[in-house]
ROFITI-208671 format. One record per atom (N, C-alpha, C): atom name; residue in three letters; residue number from 1; x, y, z. Coordinates in nm, 2 decimals, padded with zeros to 4 digits. Example, Ala and Ser with C-alpha at 12.3 -4.5 7.8 and 13.67 -1.06 7.14 Angstrom:
BEGIN
+------+------+-----+--------+--------+--------+
: atom : rest :  nr :      x :      y :      z :
+------+------+-----+--------+--------+--------+
:    N :  ALA :   1 :  01.32 : -00.57 :  00.78 :
:   CA :  ALA :   1 :  01.23 : -00.45 :  00.78 :
:    C :  ALA :   1 :  01.32 : -00.33 :  00.78 :
:    N :  SER :   2 :  01.28 : -00.22 :  00.71 :
:   CA :  SER :   2 :  01.37 : -00.11 :  00.71 :
:    C :  SER :   2 :  01.29 :  00.00 :  00.79 :
+------+------+-----+--------+--------+--------+
//
This chain:
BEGIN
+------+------+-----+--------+--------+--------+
: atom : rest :  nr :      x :      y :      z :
+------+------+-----+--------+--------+--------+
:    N :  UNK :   1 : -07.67 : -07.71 : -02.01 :
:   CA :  UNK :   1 : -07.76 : -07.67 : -02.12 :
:    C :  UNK :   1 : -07.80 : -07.79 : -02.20 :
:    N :  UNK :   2 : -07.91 : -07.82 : -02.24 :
:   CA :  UNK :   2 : -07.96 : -07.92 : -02.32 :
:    C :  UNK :   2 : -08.00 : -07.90 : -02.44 :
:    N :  UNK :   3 : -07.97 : -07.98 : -02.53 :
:   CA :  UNK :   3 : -08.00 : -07.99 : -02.69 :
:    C :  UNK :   3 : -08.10 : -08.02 : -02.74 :
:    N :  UNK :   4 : -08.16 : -07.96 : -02.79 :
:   CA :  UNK :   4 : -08.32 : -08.00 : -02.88 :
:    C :  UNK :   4 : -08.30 : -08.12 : -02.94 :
:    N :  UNK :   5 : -08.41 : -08.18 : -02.91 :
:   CA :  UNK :   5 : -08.42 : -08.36 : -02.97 :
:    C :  UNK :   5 : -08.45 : -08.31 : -03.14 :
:    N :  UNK :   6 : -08.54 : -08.23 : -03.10 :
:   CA :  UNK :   6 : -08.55 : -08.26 : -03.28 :
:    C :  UNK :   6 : -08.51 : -08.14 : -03.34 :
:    N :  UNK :   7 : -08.57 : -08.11 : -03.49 :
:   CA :  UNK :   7 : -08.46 : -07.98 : -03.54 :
:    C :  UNK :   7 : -08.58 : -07.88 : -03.50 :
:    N :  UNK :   8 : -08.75 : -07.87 : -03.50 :
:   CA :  UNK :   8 : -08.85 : -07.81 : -03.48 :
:    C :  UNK :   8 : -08.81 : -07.72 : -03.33 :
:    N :  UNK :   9 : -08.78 : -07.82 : -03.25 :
:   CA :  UNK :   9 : -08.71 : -07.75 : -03.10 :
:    C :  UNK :   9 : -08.60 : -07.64 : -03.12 :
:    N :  UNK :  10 : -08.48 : -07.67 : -03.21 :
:   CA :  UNK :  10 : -08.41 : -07.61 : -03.22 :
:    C :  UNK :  10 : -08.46 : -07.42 : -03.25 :
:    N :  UNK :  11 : -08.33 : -07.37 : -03.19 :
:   CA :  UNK :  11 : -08.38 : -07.21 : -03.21 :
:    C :  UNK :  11 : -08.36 : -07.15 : -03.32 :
:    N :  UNK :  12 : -08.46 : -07.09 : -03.42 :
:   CA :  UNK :  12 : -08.45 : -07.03 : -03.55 :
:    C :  UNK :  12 : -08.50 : -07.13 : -03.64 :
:    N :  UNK :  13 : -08.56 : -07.19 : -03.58 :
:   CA :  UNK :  13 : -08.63 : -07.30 : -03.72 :
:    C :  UNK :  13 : -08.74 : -07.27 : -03.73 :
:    N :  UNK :  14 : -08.81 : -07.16 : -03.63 :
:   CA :  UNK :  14 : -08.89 : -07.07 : -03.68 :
:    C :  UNK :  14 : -08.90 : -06.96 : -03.82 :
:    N :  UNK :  15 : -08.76 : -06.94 : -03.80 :
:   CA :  UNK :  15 : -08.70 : -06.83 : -03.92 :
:    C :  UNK :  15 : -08.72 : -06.89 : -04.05 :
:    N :  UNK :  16 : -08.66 : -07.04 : -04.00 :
:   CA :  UNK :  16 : -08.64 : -07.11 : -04.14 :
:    C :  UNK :  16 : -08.77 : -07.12 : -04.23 :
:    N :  UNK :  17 : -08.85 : -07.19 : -04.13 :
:   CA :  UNK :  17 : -08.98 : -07.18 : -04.21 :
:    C :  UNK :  17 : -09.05 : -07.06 : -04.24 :
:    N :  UNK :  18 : -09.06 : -06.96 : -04.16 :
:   CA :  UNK :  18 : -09.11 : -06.86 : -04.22 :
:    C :  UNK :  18 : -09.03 : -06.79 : -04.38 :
:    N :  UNK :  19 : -08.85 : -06.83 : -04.40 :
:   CA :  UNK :  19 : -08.83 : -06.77 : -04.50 :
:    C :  UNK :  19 : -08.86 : -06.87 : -04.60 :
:    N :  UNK :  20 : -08.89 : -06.96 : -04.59 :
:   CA :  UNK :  20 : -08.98 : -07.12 : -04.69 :
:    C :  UNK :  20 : -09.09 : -07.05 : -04.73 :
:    N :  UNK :  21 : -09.20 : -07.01 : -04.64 :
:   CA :  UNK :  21 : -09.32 : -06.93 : -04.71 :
:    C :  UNK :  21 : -09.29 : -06.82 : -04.74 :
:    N :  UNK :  22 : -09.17 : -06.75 : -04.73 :
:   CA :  UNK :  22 : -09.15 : -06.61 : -04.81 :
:    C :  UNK :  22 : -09.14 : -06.66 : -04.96 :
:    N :  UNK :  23 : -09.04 : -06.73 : -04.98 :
:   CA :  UNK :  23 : -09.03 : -06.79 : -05.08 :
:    C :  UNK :  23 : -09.09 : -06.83 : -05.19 :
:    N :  UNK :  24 : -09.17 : -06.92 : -05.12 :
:   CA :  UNK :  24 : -09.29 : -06.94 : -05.16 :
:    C :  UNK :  24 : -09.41 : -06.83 : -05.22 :
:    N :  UNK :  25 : -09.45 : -06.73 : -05.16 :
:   CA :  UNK :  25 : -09.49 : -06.61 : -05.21 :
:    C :  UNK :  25 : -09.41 : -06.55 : -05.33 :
:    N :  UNK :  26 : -09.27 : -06.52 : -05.32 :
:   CA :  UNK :  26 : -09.21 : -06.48 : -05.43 :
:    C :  UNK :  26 : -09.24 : -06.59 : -05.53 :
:    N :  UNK :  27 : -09.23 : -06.73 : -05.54 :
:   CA :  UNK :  27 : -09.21 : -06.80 : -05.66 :
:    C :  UNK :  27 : -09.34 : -06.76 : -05.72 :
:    N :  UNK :  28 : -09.50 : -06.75 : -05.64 :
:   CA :  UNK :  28 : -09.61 : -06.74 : -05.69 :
:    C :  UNK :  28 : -09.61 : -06.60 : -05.76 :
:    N :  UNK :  29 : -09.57 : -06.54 : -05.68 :
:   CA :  UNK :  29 : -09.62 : -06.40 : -05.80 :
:    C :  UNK :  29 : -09.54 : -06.42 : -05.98 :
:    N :  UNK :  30 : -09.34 : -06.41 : -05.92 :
:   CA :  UNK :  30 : -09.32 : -06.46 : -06.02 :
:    C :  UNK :  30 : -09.40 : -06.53 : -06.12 :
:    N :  UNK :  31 : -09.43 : -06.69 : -06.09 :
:   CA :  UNK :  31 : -09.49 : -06.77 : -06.20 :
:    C :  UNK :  31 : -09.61 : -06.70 : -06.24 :
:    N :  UNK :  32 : -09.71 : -06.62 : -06.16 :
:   CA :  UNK :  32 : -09.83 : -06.57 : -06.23 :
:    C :  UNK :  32 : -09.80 : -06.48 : -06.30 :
:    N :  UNK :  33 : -09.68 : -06.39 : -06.31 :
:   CA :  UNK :  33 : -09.64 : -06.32 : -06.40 :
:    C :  UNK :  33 : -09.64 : -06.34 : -06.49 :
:    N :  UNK :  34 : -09.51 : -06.48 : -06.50 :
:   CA :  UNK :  34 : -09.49 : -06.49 : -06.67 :
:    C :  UNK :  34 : -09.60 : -06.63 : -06.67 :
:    N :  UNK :  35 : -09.68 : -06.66 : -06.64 :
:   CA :  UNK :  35 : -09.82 : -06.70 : -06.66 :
:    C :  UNK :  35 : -09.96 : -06.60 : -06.73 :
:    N :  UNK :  36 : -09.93 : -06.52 : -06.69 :
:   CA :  UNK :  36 : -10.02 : -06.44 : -06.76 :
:    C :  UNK :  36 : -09.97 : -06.38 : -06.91 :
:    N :  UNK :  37 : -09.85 : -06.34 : -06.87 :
:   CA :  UNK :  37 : -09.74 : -06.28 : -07.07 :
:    C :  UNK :  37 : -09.77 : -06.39 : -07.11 :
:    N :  UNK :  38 : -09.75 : -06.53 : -07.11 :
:   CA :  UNK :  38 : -09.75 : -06.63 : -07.18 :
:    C :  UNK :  38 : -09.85 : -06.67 : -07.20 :
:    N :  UNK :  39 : -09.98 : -06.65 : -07.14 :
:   CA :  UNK :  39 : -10.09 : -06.67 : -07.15 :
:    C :  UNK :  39 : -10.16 : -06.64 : -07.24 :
:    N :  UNK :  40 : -10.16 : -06.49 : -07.27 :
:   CA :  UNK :  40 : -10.20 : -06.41 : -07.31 :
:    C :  UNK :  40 : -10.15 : -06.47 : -07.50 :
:    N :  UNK :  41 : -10.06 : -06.48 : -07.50 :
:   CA :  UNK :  41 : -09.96 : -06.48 : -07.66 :
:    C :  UNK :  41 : -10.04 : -06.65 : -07.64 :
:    N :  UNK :  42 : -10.04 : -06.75 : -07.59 :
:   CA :  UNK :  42 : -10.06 : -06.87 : -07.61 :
:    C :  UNK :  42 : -10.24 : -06.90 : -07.61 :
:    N :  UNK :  43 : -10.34 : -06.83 : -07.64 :
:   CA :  UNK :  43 : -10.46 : -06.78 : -07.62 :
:    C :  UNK :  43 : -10.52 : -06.72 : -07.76 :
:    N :  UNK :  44 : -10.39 : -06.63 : -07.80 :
:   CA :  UNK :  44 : -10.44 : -06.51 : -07.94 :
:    C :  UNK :  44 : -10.48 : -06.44 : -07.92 :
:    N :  UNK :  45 : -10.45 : -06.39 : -07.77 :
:   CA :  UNK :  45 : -10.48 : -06.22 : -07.74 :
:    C :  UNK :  45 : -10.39 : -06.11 : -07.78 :
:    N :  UNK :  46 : -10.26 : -06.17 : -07.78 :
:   CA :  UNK :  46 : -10.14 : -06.10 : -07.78 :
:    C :  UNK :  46 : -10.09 : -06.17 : -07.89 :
:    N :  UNK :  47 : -09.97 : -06.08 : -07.93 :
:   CA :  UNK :  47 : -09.87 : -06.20 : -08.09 :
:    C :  UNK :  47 : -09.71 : -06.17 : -07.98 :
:    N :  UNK :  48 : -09.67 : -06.29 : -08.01 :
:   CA :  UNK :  48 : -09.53 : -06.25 : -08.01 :
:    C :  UNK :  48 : -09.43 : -06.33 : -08.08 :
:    N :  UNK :  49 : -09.35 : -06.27 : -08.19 :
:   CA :  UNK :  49 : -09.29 : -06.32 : -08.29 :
:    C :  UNK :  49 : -09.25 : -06.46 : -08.27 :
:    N :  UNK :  50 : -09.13 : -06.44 : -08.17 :
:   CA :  UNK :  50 : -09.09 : -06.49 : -08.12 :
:    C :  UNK :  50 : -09.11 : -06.59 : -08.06 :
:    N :  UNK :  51 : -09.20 : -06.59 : -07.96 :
:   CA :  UNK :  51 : -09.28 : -06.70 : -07.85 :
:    C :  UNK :  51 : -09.22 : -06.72 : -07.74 :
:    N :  UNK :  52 : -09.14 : -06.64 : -07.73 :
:   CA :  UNK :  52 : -09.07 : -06.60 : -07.57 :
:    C :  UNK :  52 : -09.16 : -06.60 : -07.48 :
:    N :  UNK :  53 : -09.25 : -06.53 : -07.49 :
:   CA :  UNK :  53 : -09.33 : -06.53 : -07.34 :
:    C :  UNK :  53 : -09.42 : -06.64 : -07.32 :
:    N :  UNK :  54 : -09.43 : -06.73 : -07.46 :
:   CA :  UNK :  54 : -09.49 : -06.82 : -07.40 :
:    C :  UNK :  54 : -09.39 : -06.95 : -07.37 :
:    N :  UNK :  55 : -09.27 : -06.97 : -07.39 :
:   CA :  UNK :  55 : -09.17 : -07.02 : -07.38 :
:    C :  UNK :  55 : -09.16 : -07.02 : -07.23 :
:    N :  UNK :  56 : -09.12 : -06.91 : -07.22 :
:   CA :  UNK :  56 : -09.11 : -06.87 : -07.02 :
:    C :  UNK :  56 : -09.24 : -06.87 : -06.95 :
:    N :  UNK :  57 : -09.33 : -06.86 : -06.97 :
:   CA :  UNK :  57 : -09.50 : -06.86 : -06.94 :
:    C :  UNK :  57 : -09.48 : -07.05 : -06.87 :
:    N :  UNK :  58 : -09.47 : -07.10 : -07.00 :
:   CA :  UNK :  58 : -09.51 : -07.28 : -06.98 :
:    C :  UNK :  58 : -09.37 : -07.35 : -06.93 :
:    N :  UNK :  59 : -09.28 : -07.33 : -06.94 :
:   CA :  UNK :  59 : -09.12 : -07.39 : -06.92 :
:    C :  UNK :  59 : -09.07 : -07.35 : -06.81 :
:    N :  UNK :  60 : -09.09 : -07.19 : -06.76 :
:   CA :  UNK :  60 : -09.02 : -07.16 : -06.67 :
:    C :  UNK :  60 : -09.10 : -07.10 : -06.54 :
:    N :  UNK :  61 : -09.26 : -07.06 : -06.59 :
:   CA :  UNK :  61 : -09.38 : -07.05 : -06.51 :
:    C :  UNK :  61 : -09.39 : -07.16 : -06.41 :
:    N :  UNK :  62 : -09.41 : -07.32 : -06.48 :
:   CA :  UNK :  62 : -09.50 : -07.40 : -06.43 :
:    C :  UNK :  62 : -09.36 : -07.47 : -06.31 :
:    N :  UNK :  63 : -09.24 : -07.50 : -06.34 :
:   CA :  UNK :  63 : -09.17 : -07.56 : -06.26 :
:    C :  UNK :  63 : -09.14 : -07.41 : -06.13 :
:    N :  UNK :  64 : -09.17 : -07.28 : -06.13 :
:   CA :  UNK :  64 : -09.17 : -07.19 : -06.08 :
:    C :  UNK :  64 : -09.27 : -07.25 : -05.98 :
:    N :  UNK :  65 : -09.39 : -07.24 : -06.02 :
:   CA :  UNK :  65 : -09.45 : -07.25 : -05.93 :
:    C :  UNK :  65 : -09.48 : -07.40 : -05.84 :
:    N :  UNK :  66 : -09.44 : -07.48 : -05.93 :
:   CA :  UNK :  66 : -09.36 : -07.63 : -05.82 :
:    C :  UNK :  66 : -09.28 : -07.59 : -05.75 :
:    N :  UNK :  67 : -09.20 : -07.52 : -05.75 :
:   CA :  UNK :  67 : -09.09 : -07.48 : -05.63 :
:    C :  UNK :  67 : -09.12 : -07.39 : -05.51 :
:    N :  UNK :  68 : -09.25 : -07.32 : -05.58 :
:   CA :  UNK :  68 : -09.35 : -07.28 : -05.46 :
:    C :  UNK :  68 : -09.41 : -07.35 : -05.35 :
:    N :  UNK :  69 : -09.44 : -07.48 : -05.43 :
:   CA :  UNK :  69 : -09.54 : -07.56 : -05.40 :
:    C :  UNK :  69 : -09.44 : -07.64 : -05.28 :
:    N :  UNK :  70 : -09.35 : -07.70 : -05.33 :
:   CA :  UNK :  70 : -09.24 : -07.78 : -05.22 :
:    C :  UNK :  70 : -09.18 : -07.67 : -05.12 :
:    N :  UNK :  71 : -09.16 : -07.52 : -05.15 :
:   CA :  UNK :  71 : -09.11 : -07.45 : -05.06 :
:    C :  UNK :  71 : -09.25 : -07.41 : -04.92 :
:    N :  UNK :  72 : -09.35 : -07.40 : -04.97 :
:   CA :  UNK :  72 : -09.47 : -07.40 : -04.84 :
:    C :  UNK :  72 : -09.53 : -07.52 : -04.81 :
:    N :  UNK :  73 : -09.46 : -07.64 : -04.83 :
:   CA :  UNK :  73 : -09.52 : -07.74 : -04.79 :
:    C :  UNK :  73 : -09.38 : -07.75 : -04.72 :
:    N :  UNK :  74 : -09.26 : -07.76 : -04.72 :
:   CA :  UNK :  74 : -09.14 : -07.71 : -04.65 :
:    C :  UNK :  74 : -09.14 : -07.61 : -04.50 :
:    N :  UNK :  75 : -09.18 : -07.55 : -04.56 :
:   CA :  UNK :  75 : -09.29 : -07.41 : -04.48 :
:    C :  UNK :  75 : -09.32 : -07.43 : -04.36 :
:    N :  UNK :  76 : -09.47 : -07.53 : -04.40 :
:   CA :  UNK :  76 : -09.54 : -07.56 : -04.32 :
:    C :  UNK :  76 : -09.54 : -07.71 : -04.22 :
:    N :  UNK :  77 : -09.41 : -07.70 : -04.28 :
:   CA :  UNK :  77 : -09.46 : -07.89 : -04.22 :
:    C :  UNK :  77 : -09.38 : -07.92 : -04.04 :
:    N :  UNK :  78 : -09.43 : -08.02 : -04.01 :
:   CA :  UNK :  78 : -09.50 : -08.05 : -03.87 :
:    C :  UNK :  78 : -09.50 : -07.91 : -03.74 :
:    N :  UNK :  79 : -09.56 : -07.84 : -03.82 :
:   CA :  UNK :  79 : -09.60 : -07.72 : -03.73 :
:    C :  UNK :  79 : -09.76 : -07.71 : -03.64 :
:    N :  UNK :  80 : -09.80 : -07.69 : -03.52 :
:   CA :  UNK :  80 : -09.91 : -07.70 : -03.55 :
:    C :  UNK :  80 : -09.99 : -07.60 : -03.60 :
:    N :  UNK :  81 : -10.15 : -07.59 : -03.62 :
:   CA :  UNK :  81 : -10.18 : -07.50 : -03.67 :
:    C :  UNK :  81 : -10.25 : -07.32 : -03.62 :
:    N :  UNK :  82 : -10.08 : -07.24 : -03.68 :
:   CA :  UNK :  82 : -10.09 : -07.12 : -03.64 :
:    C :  UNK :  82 : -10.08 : -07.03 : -03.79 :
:    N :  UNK :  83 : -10.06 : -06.93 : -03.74 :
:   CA :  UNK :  83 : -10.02 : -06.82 : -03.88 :
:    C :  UNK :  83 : -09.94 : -06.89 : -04.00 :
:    N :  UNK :  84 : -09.83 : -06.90 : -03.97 :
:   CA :  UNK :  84 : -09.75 : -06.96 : -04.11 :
:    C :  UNK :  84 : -09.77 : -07.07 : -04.13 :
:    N :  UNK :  85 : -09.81 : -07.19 : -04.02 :
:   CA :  UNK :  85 : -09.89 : -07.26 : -04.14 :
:    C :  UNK :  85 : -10.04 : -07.26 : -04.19 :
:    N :  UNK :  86 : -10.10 : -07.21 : -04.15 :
:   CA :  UNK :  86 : -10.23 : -07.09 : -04.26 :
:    C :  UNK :  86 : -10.16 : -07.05 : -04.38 :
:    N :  UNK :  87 : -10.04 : -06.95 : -04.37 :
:   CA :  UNK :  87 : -09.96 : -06.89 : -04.47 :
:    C :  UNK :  87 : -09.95 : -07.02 : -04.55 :
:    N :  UNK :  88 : -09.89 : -07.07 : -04.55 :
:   CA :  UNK :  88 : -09.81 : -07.21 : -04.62 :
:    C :  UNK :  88 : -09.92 : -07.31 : -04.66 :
:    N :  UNK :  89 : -10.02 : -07.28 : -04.63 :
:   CA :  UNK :  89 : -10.13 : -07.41 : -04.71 :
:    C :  UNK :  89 : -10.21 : -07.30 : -04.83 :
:    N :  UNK :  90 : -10.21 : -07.18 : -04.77 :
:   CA :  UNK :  90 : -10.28 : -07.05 : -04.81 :
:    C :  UNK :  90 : -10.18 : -07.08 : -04.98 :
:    N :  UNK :  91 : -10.04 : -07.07 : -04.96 :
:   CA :  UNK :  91 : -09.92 : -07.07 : -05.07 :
:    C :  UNK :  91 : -09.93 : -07.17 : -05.16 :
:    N :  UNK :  92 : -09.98 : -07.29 : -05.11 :
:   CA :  UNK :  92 : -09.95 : -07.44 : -05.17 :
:    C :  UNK :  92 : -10.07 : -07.43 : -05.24 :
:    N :  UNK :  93 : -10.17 : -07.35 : -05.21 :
:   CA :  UNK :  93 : -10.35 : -07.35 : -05.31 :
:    C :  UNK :  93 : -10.27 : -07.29 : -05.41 :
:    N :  UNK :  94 : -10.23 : -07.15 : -05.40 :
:   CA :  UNK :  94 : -10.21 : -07.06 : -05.48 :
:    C :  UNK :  94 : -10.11 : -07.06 : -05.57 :
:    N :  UNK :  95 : -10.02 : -07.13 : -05.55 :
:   CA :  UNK :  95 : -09.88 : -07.23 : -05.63 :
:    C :  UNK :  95 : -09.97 : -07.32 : -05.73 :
:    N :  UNK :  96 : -10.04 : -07.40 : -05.67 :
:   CA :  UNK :  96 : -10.10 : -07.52 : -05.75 :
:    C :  UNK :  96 : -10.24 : -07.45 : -05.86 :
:    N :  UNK :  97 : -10.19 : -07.33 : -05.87 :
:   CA :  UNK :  97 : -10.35 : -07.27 : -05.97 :
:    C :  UNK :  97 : -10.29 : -07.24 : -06.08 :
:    N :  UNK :  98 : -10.13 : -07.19 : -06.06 :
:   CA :  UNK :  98 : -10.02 : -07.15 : -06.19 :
:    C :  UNK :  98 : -10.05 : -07.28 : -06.29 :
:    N :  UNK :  99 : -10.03 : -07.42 : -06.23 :
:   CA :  UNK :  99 : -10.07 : -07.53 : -06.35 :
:    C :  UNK :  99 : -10.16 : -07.55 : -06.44 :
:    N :  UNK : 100 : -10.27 : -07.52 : -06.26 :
:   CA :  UNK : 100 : -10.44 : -07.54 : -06.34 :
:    C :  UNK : 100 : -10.44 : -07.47 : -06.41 :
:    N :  UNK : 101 : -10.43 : -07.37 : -06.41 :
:   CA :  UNK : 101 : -10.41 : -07.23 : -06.54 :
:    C :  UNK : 101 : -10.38 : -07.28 : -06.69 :
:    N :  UNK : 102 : -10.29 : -07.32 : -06.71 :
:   CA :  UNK : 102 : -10.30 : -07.35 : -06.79 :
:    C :  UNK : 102 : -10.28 : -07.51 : -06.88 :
:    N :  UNK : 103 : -10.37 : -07.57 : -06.77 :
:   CA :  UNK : 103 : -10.48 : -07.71 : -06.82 :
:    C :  UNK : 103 : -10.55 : -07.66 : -06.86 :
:    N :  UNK : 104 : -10.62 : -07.54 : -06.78 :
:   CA :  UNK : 104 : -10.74 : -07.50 : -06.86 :
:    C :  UNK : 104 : -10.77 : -07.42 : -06.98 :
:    N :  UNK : 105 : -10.63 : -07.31 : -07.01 :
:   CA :  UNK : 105 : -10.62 : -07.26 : -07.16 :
:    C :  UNK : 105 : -10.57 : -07.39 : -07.24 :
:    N :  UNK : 106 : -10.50 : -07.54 : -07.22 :
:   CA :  UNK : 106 : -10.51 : -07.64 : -07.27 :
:    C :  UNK : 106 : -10.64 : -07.67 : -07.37 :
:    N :  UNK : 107 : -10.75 : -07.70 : -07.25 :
:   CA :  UNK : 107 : -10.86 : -07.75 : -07.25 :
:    C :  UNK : 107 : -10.97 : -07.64 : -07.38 :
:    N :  UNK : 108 : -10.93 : -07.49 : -07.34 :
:   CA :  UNK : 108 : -10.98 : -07.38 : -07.40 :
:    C :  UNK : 108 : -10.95 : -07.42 : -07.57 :
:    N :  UNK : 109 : -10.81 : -07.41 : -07.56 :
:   CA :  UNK : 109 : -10.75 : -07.37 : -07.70 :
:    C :  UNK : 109 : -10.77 : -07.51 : -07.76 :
+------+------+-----+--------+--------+--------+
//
């Protein structure tokens, strides 16, 4: 029996990456979540005493969705191009809009 030269050969590194883009999906909704609560209070749509949501919106949103961003480039990498890496470039747009988001209520407010 012979050993895969590299770890891509190896069996289940299919898995791996595919659970890199699950991941990845999860961190994005997450961050658009408390992207949007924090949005919303950091804007003057919403009040919140506190500033919790915009606390977790900007602090815990934006490195959320960096960890998206490294988890589908993780994902996707030296694959060629099939489904999951579509999925995983599809993830790394969608990850990287949590920021622009709010450059742009930056730019707004």
């Amino acid at each position: 029996m012979s050993k895969p030269n590299r770890e891509e050969e190896a069996p289940g590194y299919q898995y791996v990456q595919a659970f890199a883009v699950l991941v990845s999906i999860i961190a994005c909704v997450c961050a658009a979540i408390m992207t949007y609560k924090g949005g919303i209070v950091y804007l003057g749509i919403a009040t919140d005493p506190y500033g919790r949501d915009l606390v977790v919106g900007a602090w815990v949103g934006i490195p959320t969705a960096l960890a998206g961003i490294v988890s589908a480039y993780l994902g996707g990498q030296d694959r060629k191009w099939d489904l999951l890496r579509y999925a995983a470039a599809l993830m790394m747009l969608l990850n990287l809009l949590v920021p622009l988001a709010w450059i742009i209520m930056a730019i707004i407010n």
